[in-house]
Structure formats: structure tokens, C-alpha cells
C-alpha positions in Angstrom: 88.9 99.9 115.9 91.6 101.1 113.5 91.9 99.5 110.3 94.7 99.0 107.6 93.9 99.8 104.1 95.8 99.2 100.7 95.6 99.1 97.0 96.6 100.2 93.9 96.3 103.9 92.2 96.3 103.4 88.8 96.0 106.8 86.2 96.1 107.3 82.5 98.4 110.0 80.9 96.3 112.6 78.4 96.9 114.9 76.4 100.9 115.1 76.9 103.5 113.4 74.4 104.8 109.9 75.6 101.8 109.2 78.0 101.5 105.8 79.7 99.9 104.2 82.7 101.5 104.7 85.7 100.4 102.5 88.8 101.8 103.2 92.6 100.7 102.2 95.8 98.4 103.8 98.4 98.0 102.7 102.2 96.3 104.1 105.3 95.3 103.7 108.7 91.3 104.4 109.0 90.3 104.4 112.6 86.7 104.4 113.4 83.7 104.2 115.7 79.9 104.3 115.6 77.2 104.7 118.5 73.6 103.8 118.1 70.4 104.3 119.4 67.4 101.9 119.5 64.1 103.0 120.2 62.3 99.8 119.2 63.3 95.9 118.6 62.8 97.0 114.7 64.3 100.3 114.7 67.8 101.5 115.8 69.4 105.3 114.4 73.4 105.0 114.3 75.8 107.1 113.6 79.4 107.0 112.6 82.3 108.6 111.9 85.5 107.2 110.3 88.9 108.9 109.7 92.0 108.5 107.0 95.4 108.9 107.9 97.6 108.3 104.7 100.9 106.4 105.2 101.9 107.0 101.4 100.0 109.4 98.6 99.8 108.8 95.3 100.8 111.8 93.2 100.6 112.6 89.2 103.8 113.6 87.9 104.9 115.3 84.0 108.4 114.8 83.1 109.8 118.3 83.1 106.8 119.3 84.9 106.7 118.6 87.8 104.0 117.3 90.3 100.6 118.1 89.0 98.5 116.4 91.3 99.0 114.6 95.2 96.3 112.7 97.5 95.4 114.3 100.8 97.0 113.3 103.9 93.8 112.0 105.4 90.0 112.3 105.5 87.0 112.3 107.5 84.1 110.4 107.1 80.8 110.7 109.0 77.4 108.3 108.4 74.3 108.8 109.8 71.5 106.0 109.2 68.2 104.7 109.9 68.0 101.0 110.5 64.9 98.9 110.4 65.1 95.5 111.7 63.9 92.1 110.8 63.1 88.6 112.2 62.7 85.8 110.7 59.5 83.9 111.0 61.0 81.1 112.7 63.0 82.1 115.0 62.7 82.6 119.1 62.4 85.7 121.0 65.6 85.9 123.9 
């Protein structure tokens, strides 16, 4: 299920005359999905894989410069795990 995502990209300027902090805003769309496999009650294997697509990019800029830096466009993501499950000693079996 596709997901929004913000926040705040914050940097420090170094080593150039007049630096400051400079803050500007990053968003995304991150889509994802997962699948797993369970062999046991206890045990399940998973996989997953989750993508970025960048609505606006951050970038670092020098006055008389120019751009020095930009985010990517997007991303790609991908998880694989071992899960080992637990039940507590109270409760009921379905």
C-alpha cells in the first residue's frame, strides 16, 4: 500500500565564507509490498521490497556556485527476514 512520506532536510554550510543552516522540505510517495512464507506456527521467512518516488529533492546550493549536491529521484528498498514467533503462556490455540 503506498505511503506518503515528509520531513525536514536540514544541512550545515562548511568551509565557505558566510555559511548558515539551510532547512527545505522533502516528500515522497513509498509504495510497498511483502510476501511471506511460514513453514511452522513459530517460524515464517518474509520478504519485502519498498520503493521511493520523490515529489520534491532537497539540493545543496553555493552562492556563485551553483548546485553542489541534489537527492535522487527515488529508491529501492528490498528486506529479507527470518521471523520466529512467540505465544504467550496463557493464551488459546484457534
Amino acid at each position: 500500500m503506498p505511503r506518503r512520506r515528509a520531513g525536514q532536510h536540514a544541512r550545515d554550510g562548511v568551509g565557505v565564507q558566510d555559511a548558515s543552516r539551510e532547512r527545505s522540505l522533502w516528500s515522497a510517495l513509498s509504495p510497498s509490498v511483502a510476501v511471506a512464507f511460514v513453514p511452522t506456527p513459530r517460524l515464517a521467512l518474509w520478504l519485502a521490497c519498498e520503493g521511493l518516488l520523490a515529489f520534491n529533492r532537497p539540493r545543496f546550493l553555493i552562492e556563485n556556485g551553483g548546485e553542489v549536491w541534489r537527492g535522487g529521484r527515488g529508491g529501492l528498498r528490498v528486506v529479507l527476514g527470518i521471523e520466529v514467533r512467540f505465544r504467550a503462556k496463557n493464551s488459546r490455540r484457534p
